[in-house]
C-alpha positions as CSV (number, residue, x, y, z in Angstrom):
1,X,-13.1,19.8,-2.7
2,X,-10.8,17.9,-0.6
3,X,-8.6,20.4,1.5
4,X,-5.0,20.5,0.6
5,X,-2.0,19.0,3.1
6,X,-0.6,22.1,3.9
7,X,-4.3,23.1,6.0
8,X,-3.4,20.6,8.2
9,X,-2.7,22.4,11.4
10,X,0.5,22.8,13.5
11,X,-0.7,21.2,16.6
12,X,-2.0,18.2,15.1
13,X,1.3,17.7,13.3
14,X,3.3,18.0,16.4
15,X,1.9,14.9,17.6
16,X,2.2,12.9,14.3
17,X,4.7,9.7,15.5
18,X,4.2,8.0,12.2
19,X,4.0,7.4,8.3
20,X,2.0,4.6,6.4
21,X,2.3,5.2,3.0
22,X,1.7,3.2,-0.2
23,X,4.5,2.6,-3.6
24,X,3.3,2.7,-6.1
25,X,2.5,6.0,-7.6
26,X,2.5,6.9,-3.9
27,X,5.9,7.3,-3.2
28,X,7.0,6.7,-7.1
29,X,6.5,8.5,-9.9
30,X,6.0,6.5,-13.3
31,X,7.9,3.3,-11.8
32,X,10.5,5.3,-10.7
33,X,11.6,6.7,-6.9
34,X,12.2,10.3,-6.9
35,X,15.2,11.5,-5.1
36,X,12.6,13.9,-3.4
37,X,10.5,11.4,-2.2
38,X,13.7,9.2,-0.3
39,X,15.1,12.0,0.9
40,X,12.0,12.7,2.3
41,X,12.0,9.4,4.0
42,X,15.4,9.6,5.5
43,X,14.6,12.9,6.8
44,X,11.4,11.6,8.4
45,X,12.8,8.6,9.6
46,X,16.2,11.0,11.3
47,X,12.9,13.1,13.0
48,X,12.1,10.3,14.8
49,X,9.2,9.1,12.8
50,X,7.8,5.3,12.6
51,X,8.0,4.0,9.1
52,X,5.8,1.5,7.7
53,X,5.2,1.3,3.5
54,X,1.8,-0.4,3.2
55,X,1.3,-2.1,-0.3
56,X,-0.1,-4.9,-2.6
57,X,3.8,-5.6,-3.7
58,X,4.8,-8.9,-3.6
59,X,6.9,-10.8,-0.5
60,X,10.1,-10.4,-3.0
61,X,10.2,-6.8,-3.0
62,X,9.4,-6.7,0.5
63,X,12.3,-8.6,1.4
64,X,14.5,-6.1,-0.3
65,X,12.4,-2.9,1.4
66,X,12.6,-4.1,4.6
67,X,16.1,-4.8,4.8
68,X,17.1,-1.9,2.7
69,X,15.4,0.9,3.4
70,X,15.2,3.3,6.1
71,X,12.0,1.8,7.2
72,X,10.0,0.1,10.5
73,X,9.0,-2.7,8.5
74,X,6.6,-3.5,5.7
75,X,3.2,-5.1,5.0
76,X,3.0,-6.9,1.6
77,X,0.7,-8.3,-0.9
78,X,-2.4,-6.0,0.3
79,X,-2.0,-7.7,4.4
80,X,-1.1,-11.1,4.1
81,X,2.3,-10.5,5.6
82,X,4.5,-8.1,7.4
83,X,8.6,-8.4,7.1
84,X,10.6,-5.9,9.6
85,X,14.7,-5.9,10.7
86,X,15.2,-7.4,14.0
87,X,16.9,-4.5,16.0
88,X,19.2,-6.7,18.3
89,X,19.8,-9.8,15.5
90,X,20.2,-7.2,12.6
91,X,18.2,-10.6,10.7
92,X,14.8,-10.3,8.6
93,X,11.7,-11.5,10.0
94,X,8.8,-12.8,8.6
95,X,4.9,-12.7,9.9
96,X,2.4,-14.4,7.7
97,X,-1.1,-14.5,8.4
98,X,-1.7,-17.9,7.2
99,X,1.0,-21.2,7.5
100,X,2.4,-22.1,4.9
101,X,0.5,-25.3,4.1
102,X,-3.1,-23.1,3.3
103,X,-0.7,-20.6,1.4
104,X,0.2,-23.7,-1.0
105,X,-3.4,-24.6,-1.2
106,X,-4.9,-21.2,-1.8
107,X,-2.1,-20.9,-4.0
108,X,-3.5,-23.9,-6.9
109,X,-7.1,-22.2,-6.1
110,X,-5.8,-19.0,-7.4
111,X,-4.0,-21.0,-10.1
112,X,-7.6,-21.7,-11.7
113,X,-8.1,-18.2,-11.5
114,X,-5.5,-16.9,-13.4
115,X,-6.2,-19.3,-16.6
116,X,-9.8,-18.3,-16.6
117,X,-8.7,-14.2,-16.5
118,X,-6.4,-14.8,-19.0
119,X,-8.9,-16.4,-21.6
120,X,-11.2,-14.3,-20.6
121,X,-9.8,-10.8,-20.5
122,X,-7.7,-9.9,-23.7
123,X,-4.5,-7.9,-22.9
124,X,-4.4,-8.8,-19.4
125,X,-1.3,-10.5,-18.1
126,X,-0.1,-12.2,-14.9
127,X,2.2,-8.9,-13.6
128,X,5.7,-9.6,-14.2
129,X,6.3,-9.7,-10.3
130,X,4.1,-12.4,-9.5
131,X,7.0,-14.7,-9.2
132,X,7.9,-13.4,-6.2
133,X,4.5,-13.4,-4.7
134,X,3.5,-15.3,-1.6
135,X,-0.5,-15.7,-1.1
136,X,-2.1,-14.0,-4.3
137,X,-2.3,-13.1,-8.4
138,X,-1.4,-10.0,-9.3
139,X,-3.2,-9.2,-13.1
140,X,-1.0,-6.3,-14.8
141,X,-3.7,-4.1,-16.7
142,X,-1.5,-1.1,-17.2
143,X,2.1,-1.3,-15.7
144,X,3.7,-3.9,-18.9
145,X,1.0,-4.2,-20.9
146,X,-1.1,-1.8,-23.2
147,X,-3.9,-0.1,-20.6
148,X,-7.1,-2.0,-19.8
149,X,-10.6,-0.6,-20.4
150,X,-12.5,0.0,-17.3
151,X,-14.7,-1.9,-18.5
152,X,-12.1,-4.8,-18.4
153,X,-10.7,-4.2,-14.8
154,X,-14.2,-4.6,-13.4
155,X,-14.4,-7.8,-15.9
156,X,-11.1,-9.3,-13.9
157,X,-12.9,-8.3,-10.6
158,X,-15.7,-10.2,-11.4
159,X,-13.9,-13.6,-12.0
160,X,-12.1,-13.3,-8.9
161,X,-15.6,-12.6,-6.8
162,X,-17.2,-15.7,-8.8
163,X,-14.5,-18.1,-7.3
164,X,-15.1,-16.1,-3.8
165,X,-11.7,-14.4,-4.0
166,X,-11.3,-11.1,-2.5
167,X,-10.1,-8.7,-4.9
168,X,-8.6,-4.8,-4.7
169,X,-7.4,-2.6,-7.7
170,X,-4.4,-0.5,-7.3
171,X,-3.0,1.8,-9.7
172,X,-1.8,-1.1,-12.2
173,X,-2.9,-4.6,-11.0
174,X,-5.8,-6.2,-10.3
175,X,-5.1,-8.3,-6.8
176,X,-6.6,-11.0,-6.0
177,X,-6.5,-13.4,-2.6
178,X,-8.6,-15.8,-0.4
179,X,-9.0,-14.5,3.3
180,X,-10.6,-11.8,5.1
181,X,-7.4,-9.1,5.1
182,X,-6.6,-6.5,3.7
183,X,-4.1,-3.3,4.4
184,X,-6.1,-2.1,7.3
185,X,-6.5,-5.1,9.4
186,X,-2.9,-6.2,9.0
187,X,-1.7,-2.9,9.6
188,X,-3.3,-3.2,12.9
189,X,-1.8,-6.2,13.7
190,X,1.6,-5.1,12.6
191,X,0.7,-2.0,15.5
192,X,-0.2,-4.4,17.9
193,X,2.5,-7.0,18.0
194,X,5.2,-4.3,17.1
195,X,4.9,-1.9,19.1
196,X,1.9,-3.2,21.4
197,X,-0.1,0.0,20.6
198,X,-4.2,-0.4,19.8
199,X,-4.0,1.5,16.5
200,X,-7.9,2.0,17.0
201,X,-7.0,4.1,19.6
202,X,-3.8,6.0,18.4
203,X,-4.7,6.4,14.7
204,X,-5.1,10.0,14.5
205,X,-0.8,10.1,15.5
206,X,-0.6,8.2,12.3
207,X,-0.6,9.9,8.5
208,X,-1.7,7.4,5.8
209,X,-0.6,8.6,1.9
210,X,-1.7,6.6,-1.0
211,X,-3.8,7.3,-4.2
212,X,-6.1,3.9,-5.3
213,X,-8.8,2.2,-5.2
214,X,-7.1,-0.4,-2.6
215,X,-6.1,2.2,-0.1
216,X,-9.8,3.1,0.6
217,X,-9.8,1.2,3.9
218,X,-6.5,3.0,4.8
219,X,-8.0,6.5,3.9
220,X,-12.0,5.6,5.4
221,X,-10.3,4.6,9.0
222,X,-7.5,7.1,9.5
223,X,-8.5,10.7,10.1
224,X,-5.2,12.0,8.8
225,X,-5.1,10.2,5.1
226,X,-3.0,12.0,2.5
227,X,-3.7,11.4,-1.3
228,X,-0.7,12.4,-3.6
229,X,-2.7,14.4,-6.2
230,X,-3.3,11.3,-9.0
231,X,-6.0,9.6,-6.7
232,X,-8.2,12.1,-8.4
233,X,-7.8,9.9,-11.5
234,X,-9.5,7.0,-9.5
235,X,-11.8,9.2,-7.8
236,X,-14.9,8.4,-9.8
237,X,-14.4,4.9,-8.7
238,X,-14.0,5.2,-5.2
239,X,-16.3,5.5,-1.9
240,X,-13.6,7.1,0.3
241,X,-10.8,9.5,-0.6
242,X,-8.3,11.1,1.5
243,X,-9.3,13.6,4.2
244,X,-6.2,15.9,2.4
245,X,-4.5,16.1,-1.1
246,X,-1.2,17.1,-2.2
247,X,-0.6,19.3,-5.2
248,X,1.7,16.9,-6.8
249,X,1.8,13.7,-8.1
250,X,3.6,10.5,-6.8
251,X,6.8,10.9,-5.4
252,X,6.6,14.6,-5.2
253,X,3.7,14.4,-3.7
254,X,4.9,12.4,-0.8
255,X,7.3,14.5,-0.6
256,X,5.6,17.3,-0.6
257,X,3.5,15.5,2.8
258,X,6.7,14.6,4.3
259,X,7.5,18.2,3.9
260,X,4.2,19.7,6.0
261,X,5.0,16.9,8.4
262,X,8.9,18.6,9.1
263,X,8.3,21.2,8.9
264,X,5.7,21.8,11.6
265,X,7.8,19.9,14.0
266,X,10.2,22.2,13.3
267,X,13.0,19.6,11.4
């Protein structure tokens, strides 16, 4: 039984400086943001709290997050990147983990991929944002198309490991990349270089909130994860789940963690 948000105690809280959280079915409910769940962020972000939406959505969308929402910045397409607004410019920047020569390249290896998945896999589908992706294939199995057997996820995971791809599943795609990221690692980078803090050593200031199978590195390493309540719908899937769970899904469940957060530091 994993203990519920609101056991987390007071004192621990009270030194929380900030939020990682994931999107999809995070901080969404059924594709949607709740009102809840940004009002949340405002209020978290007018506490004083660091901001950072951690997700396998694609350098597009970033773009647009980073620039308009009340946010620290943003790592994209499961670590390959992180975006942020420069303070004194008021200008978007960009740090990629690769230049963008061996993105290109990676890019026609991952090319291959995606022919053999879709030959392969019927009812799978390139997502419908993978034209504003930067450094990997996104394969829809649920968000626009009729949902996947497991069977069939694991099936797409498969062909990306054959071609020595790394590969996580979220809560509707399949992604799949070349390089040794993930969340985790560029999240710590993103620590380092922003705010020249060693995450390794600061992580228990930090909440993490997500509910998939590709947050598990987020949820193994930080000792204050949050799932919203639908990661128990991936749970039979997954090594590591969070060390707390909200009673609500999505939105309102990130929410309902922002909530906890304010109101033990007394906002």
């Amino acid at each position: 039984m994993i203990p519920s948000v609101s056991t987390i105690r007071q004192d621990v809280v009270h030194h929380f400086c900030g939020v990682f959280f994931d999107i999809d079915d995070t901080f969404t409910t059924k594709g949607k943001i709740p009102s809840a769940a940004f009002d949340a962020l405002w209020r978290l972000k007018n506490s004083g709290i660091k901001l950072v939406p951690i997700t396998g959505r694609p350098a597009g969308w970033c773009d647009h997050i980073a620039r308009m929402w009340p946010v620290d910045g943003v790592v994209g397409e499961n670590g390959a990147f992180y975006f942020w607004m420069d303070e004194n410019e008021g200008k978007l920047s960009k740090r990629f983990l690769d230049p963008e020569e061996v993105r290109r390249t990676k890019r026609h290896q991952l090319d291959v991929i995606r022919e053999q998945i879709l030959a392969s896999v019927p009812g799978a589908a390139v997502s419908s944002d993978q034209p504003y992706r930067e450094t990997d294939l996104a394969i829809d199995f649920t968000e626009d198309v009729p949902t996947l057997e497991w069977k069939d996820i694991e099936k797409i995971c498969r062909i990306f490991e054959q071609h020595g791809a790394q590969y996580k599943i979220s809560s509707i795609h399949v992604n799949g990349w070349f390089g040794r990221y993930d969340k985790l690692s560029m999240t710590k980078q993103f620590v380092q270089e922003r705010w020249n803090m060693d995450l390794d050593t600061v992580k228990n200031r930090f909440v993490f909130c997500g509910d998939s199978p590709n947050d598990e590195p987020m949820f193994a390493y930080f000792p204050y994860s949050a799932g919203v309540r639908n990661v128990l719908l991936c749970a039979d899937h997954m090594i590591h789940l969070p060390a707390f769970i909200a009673d609500s899904d999505g939105g309102q469940g990130f929410a309902e963690i922002a909530d906890v957060i304010l109101q033990c530091r007394g906002r």
